[in-house]
C-alpha positions in Angstrom: 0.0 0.0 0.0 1.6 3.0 -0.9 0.7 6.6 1.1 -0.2 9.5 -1.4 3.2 11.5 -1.5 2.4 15.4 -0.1 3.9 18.7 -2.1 4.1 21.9 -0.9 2.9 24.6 -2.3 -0.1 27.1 -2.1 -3.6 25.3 -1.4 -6.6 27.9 -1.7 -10.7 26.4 -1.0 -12.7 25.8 -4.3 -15.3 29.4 -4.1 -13.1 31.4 -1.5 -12.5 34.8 -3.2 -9.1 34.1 -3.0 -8.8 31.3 -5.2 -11.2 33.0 -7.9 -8.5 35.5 -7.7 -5.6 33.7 -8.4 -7.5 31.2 -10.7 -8.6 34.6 -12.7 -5.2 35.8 -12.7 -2.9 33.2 -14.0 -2.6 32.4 -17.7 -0.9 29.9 -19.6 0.0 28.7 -23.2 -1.5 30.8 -26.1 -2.7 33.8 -24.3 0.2 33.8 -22.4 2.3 34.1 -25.8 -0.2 36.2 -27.7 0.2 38.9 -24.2 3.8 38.7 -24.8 3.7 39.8 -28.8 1.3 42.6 -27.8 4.0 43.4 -25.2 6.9 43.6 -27.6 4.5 45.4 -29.6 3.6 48.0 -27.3 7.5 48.2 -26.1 8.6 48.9 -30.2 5.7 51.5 -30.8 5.4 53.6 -26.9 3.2 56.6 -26.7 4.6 60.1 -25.8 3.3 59.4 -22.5 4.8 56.2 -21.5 8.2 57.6 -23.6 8.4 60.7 -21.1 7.5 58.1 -18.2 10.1 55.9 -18.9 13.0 58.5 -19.4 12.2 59.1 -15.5 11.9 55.0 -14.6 14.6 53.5 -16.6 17.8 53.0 -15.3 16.8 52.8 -11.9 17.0 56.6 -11.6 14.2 56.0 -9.1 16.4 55.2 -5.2 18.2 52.6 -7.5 15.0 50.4 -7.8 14.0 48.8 -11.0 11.1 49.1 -13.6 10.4 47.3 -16.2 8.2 48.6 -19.4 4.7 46.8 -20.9 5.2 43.6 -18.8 2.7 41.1 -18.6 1.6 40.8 -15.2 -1.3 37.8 -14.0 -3.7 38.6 -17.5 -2.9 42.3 -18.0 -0.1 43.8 -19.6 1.0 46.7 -18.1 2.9 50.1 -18.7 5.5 49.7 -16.1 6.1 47.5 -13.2 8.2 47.2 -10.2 8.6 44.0 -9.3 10.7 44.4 -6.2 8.3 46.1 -4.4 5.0 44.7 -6.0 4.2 47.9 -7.8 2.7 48.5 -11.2 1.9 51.6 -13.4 -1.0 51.9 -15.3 -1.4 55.1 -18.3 -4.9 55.8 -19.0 -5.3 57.0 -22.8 -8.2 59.5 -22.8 -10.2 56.6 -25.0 -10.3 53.9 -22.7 -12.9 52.3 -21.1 -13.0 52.9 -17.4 -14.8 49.8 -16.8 -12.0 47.8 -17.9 -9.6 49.5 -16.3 -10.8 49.0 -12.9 -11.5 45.2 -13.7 -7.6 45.1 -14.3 -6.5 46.9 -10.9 -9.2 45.2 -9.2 -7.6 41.8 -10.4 -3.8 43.2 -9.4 -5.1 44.6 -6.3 -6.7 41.1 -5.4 -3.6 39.0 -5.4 -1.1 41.5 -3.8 -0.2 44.2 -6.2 0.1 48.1 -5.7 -1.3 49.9 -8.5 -0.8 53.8 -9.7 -3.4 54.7 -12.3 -2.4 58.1 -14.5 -4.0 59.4 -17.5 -1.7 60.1 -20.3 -2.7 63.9 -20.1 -1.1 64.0 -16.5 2.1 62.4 -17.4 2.6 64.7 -20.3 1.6 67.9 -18.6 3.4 67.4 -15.4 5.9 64.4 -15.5 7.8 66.0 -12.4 4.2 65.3 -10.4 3.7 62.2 -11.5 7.0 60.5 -10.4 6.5 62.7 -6.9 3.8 60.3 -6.6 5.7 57.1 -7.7 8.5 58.2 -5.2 5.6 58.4 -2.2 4.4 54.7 -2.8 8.1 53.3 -3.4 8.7 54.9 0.0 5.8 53.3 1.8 7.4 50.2 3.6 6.4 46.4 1.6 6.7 43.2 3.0 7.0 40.4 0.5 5.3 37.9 2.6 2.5 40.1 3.5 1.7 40.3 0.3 2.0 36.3 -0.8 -0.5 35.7 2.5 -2.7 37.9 1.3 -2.6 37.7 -2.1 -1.8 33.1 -1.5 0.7 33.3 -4.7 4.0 33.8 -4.8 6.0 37.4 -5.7 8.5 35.3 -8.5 5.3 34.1 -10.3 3.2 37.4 -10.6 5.7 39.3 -12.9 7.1 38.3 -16.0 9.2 40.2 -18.2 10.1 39.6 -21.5 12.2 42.6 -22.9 12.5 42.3 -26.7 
């Protein structure tokens, strides 16, 4: 008779709202690759607003800590994120649907991730106040494993970068 062998890993209850969250978040094979094109894509052809953005991020000009540009993170891609300190930043082009944009922070809120939303408009008319703002929320203190209770996945998992 042999005994059924035990893994670790993370075990979330069928209907809790934490396992819809990381069951929602999560995706694999095709959509995962088709996320990554539109990624590269987006990297190759930025707006003006995520261009002036990025001349502040990159290069860890921000207290040496590093961002990354149109990642995909969980089913989203987004503009930039920090993965060291579970951040992300979203640009809102004055066309998009508000609706979906909440869905998305609501779905990187859920499973442990910081989210700054600007519109395009603020980060080309005031870039200076925008990463004032970025610098607040890197300065608020994170805790890794704070965030993988709450959010019951793990921090290497959530971000993936694929810089092309």
């Amino acid at each position: 008779m042999t005994a059924a062998r035990k893994t670790l890993g993370v075990s979330l209850a069928a209907g809790t709202p934490k396992a819809d969250a990381k069951a929602s978040f999560a995706v694999t094979g095709a959509r995962l690759e088709t996320l990554k094109e539109r990624a590269r894509d987006q990297r190759r052809n930025p707006t003006e607003a995520q261009k002036a953005l990025w001349a502040q991020l990159s290069g860890s000009k921000l207290g040496g800590v590093k961002f990354i540009r149109q990642s995909v993170v969980g089913s989203a891609i987004v503009d930039f994120a920090c993965p060291s300190r579970w951040i992300v930043i979203q640009l809102s082009a004055e066309d998009s649907n508000p609706d979906v944009n909440e869905l998305q922070d609501r779905k990187l809120t859920e499973v442990g991730i910081r989210v700054l939303r600007f519109s395009e408009d603020e980060v080309t008319g005031n870039v200076t106040s925008v990463v004032r703002e970025i610098e607040t929320e890197l300065a608020v203190p994170f805790d890794k494993r704070s965030a993988r209770r709450k959010a019951g996945t793990r921090p290497a998992s959530a971000f993936m970068s694929d810089e092309g």
